[in-house]
C-alpha positions as CSV (number, residue, x, y, z in Angstrom):
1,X,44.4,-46.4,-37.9
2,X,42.1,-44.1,-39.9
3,X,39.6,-45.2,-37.4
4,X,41.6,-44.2,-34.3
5,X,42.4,-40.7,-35.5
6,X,38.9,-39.6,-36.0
7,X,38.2,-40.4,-32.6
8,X,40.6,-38.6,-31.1
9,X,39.6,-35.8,-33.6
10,X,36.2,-36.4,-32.1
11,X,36.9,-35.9,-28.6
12,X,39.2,-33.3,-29.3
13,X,36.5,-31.5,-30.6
14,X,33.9,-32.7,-28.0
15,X,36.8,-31.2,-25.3
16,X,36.6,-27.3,-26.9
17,X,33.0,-27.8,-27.4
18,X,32.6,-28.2,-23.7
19,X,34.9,-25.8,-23.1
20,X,33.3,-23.2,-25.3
21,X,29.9,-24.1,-23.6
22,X,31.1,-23.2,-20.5
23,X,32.8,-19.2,-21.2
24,X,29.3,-18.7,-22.8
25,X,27.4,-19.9,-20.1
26,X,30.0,-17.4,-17.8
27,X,29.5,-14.4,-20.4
28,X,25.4,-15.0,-20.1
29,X,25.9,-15.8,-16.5
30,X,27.6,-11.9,-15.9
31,X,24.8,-9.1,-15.5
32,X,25.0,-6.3,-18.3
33,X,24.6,-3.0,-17.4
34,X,22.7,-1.8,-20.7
35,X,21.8,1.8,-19.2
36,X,26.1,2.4,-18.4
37,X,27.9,4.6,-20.3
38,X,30.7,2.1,-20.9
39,X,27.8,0.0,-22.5
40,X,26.4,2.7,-24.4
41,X,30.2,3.6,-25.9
42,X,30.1,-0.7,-26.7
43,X,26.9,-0.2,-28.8
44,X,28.6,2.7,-30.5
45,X,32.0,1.0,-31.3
46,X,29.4,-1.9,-32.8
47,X,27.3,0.5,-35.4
48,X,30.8,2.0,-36.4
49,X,31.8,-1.6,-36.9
50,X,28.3,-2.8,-38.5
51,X,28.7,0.6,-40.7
52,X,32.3,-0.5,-42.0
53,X,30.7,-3.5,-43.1
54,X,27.8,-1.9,-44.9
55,X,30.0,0.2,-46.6
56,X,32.0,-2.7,-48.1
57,X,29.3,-4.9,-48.9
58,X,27.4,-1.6,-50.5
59,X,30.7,-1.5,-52.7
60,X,30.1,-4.9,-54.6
61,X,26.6,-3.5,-55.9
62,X,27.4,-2.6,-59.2
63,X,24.7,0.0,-60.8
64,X,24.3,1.4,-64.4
65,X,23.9,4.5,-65.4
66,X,20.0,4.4,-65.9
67,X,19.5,4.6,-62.1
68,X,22.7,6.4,-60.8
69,X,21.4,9.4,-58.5
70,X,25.1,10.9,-58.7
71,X,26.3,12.5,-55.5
72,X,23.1,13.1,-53.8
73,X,22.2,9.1,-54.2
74,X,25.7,8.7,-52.6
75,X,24.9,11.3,-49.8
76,X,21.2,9.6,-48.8
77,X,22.7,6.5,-49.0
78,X,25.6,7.2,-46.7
79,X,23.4,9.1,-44.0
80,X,20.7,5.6,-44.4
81,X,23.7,3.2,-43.6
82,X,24.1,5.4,-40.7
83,X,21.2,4.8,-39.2
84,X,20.8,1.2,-40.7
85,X,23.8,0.4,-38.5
86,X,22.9,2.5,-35.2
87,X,19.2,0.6,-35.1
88,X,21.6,-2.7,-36.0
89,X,23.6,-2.2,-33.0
90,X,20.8,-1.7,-30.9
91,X,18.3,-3.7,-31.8
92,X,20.0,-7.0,-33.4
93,X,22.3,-9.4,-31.5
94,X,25.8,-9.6,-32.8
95,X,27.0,-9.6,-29.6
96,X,30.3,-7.5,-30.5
97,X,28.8,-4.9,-27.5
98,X,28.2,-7.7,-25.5
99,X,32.0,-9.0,-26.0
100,X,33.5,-5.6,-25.4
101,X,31.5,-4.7,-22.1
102,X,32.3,-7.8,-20.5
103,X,36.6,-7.7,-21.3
104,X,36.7,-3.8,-20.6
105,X,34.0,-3.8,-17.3
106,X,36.7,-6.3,-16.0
């Protein structure tokens, strides 16, 4: 019995991997305007994103007091996470951009 439930798992699975395979082969298949201003507002919604998640990920580094650069560190920092995530957006593939231009071009 074990037997006939993992292969109904199995092409269960199989099914939604088709499926899947098929809307991203319709996302890739849609032409993206990358010089629209709805585009260019999708690549700015993803660097706020990316940013969010610096942020939080920045939080879980712990430092001691040796190298602590006190509000100006924090400052720098902030303004390099900025532009971490704006050259992040444009120049790495999440896709989020991608995603958003092709539901709100619709």
């Amino acid at each position: 019995m074990q037997i006939g439930q993992d292969s109904i798992l199995t092409s269960s699975m199989m099914r939604n991997l088709t499926n899947t395979d098929k809307l991203v082969k319709r996302m890739q298949d849609k032409q993206i305007d990358r010089k629209s201003g709805l585009y260019e507002v999708c690549v700015d919604f993803e660097a706020i994103f990316i940013k969010q998640m610096l942020n939080v990920m920045r939080k879980t580094v712990h430092k001691n007091g040796l190298l602590d650069g006190g509000f100006a560190e924090e400052i720098f920092e902030d303004m390099l996470y900025d532009e971490y995530s704006q050259k992040m957006a444009r120049n790495a593939q999440f896709g989020l951009a991608n995603i958003l231009y092709n539901q709100l071009s619709k």
